[in-house]
Each structure stands twice: as C-alpha cells, then as structure tokens.
C-alpha positions in Angstrom: -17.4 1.1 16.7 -14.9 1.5 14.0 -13.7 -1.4 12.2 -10.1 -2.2 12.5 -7.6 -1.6 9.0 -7.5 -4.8 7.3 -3.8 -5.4 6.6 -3.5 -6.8 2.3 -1.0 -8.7 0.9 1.0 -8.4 -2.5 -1.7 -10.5 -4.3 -4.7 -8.1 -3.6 -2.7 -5.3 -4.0 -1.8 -6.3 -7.4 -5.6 -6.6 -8.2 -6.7 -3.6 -6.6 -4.4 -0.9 -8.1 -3.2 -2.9 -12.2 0.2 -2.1 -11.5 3.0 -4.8 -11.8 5.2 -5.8 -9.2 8.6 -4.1 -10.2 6.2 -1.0 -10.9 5.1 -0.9 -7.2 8.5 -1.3 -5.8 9.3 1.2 -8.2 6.5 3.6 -6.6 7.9 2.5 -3.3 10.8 3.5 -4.2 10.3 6.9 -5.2 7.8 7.8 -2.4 4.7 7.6 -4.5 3.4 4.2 -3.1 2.5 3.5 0.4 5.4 1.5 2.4 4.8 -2.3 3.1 4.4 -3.3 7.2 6.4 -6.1 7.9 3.8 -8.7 9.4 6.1 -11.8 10.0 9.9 -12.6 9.6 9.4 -13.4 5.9 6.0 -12.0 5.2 4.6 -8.0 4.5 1.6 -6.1 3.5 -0.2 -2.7 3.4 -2.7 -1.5 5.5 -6.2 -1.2 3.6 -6.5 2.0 3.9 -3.4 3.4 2.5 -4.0 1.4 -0.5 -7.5 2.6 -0.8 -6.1 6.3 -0.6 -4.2 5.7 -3.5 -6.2 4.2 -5.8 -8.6 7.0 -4.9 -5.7 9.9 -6.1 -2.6 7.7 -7.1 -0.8 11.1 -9.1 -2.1 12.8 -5.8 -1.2 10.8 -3.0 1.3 11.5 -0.4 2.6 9.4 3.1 1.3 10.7 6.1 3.8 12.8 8.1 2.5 11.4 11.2 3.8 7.4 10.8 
C-alpha cells in the first residue's frame, strides 16, 4: 500500500530547498514554486511530494495541469 503525501510546513521547506522566504513567495509568484494548501484558517503547507519534485529539477519544474 502506498504511503499517503506528507503535507510540510514553511520551516521544512526552508531547509529542504536553501531558499529564503520572500524568494519562495517570489517563486510562487511567478509559477516556478509549488502553491501552498491551506490546512487550517491561519495555517498552510505543501504536499511532500511537490517539494521533492522541485528540489529534484527546480529550473525544470512545472505545476501539474491536472490540480
């Protein structure tokens, strides 16, 4: 059975990919950064997987036409 996608917060994020804060909203910003999930009424985060499909190609990567 598959394991289910592990949703991150901001913190891991930051330690996973080295970027900055402002320089991930940036990404966001300009389509070249997966979108945060809103979790809670004041809370988000990215599913693991997206993340990991970054760091693996980040000049590369591309949102999935099908979310």
């Amino acid at each position: 059975m598959r394991e289910p996608d592990r949703i991150i917060r901001m913190k891991t994020v930051l330690a996973r990919t080295g970027l900055s804060r402002s320089t991930i909203y940036r990404k966001i910003a300009e389509g070249t950064f997966p979108s945060q999930l809103k979790i809670s009424s004041q809370g988000s985060g990215w599913h693991e997987s997206d993340i990991n499909r970054w760091i693996a190609d980040p000049t590369g990567w591309r949102p999935d036409r099908g979310q």
